[in-house]
N, C-alpha and C positions, 0 to 999 in steps of 0.2 A: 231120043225117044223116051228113056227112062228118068231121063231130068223133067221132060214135061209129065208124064204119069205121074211123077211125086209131088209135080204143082198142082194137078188136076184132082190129086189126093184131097193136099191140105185144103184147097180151095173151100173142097165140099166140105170139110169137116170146119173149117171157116165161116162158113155161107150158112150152116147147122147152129152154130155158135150165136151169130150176130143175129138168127129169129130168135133164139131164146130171150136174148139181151134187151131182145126191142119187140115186145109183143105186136102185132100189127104192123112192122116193119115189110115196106114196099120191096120186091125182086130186085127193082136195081140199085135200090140202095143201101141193100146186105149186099149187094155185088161189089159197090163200092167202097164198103166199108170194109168188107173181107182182101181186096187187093191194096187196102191201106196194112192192114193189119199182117197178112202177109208176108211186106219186106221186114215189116218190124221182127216178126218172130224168127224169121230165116237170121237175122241178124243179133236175136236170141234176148230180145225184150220179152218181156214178163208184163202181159194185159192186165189192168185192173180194171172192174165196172161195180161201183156200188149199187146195190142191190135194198129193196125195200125200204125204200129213205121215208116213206111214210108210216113204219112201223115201229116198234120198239127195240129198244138193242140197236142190234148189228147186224147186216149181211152181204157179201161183197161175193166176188167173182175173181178168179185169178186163170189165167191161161198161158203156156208154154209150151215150147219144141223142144223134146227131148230125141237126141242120136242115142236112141236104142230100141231094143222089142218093148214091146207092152209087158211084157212078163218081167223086164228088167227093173219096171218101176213099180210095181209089185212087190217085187223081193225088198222092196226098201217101205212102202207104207205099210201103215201098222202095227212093223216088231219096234218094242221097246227100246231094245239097243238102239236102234236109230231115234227114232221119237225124241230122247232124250236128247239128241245132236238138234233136231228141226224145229222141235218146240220151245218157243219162247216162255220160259217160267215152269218147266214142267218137272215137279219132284217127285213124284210116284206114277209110276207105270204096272198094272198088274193085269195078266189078262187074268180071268177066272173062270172063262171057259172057253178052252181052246177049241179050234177048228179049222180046218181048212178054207171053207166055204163062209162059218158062221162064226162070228166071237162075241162072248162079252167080257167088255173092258172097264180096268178104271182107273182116271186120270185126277192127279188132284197139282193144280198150277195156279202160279200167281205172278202177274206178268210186273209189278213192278211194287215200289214198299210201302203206295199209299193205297193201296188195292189189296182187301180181304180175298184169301185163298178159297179158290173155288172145286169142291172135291166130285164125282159124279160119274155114273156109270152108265155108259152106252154101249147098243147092241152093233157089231158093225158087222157088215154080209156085203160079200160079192156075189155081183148079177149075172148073166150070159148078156154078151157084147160089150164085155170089159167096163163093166158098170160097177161103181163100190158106194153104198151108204150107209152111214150111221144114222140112229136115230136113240133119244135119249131114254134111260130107263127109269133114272133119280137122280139125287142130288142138288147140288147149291144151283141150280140153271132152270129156269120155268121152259126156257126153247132151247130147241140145239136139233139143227136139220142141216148131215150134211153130204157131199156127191163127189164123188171122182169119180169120170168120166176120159177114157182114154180110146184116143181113134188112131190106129196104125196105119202107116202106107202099106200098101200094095205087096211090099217085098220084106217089112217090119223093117227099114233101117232107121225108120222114123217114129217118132208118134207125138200126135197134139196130145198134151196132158190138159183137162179143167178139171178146177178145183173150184167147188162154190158152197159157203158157210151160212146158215142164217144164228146168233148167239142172243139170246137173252137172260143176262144174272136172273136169281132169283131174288139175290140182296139187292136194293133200289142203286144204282147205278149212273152217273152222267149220260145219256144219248150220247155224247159226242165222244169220248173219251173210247165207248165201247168200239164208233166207228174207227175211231183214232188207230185202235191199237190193230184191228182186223185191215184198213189200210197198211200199217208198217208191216205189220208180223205175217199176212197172207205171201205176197209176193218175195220176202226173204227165207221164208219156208219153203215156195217152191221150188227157188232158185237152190237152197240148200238141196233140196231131193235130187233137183238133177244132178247136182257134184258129188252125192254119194252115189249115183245111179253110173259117175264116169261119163253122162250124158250131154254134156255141154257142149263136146265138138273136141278141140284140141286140150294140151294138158293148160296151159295159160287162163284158160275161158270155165276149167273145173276149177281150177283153184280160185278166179274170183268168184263164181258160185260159192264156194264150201268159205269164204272170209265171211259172208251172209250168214252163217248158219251162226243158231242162238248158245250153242254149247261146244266144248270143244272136241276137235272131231282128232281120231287117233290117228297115227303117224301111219299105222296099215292100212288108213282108207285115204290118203293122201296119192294124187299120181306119181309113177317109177318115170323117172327118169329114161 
């Protein structure tokens, strides 16, 4: 009875997912796309959907089952300390205005050494119904729209984590390169969150999570034997 309530969980939170993905998307075939999607996640694949292909920049979608509370992955987005572990190219972290609820932050990263360093401050705030977004204040980025979104089962052993980015430089930029990098670097950032979150399932399945991650992650946050 409690193995199918945790199907009928993620279902929903599945079936939630794939209208977003596909505006105008028919009932049964978010039904069917969400019991594809499903085995994959139970078996702890990381979704990607690119997002806004007729715009500028970048914007992609990333999705994941994390074994734990929704509070546990919480305690891992947005501190620094981690940040540096999940974020691809990122050399400064400062908040400047702390909160519980509300922050503003500022990141300044550069994802590789033919790409100018992009510095820039956004405001990020958590919602009621485990809702989290950024939105940009200044700096080197003309866009930057972005959402965690986290839906717990029933009992919190569980929770679907999404993650959805939209990025535009404000230095002229390849289209492709930007998508490039928001394909590689989205889905090994989540994977990373789960293996500092302990969330992966067994210690085998965290540790290849945390080899994903862009920085190096300390021997304390490694699983005990």
């Amino acid at each position: 009875m409690q193995q199918r309530l945790h199907k009928a969980a993620l279902r929903g939170a599945l079936c939630f997912i794939a209208l977003l993905v596909i505006p105008g998307v028919s009932e049964p075939a978010a039904a069917q796309q969400q019991n594809l999607d499903l085995q994959r996640l139970q078996d702890g694949a990381i979704l990607l959907q690119t997002l806004h292909s007729d715009k500028p920049g970048g914007a992609a979608r990333v999705t994941a089952l994390f074994h734990s509370s929704a509070e546990a992955v919480w305690n891992i987005i947005g501190y620094c300390e981690y940040e540096f572990i999940y974020i691809r190219g990122l050399s400064l972290c400062e908040v400047l205005e702390p909160g519980l609820r509300k922050m503003l932050m500022r990141h300044r990263l550069r994802n590789s050494w033919y790409t100018p360093a992009l510095e820039f401050v956004f405001e990020a705030y958590r919602r009621p119904g485990n809702v989290g977004d950024a939105r940009l204040v200044e700096g080197d980025l003309k866009v930057l729209q972005a959402q965690w979104k986290l839906v717990p089962a029933a009992d919190d052993s569980y929770v679907v984590v999404t993650h959805e980015v939209r990025i535009q430089p404000r230095i002229p930029a390849p289209r492709w390169l930007v998508r490039r990098s928001l394909r590689k670097d989205l889905p090994d950032m989540l994977a990373c969150i789960r293996g500092l979150a302990k969330a992966s399932g067994d210690n085998a399945r965290v540790l290849a999570d945390l080899s994903r991650c862009a920085g190096k992650v300390p021997r304390a946050l490694l699983p005990q034997e």
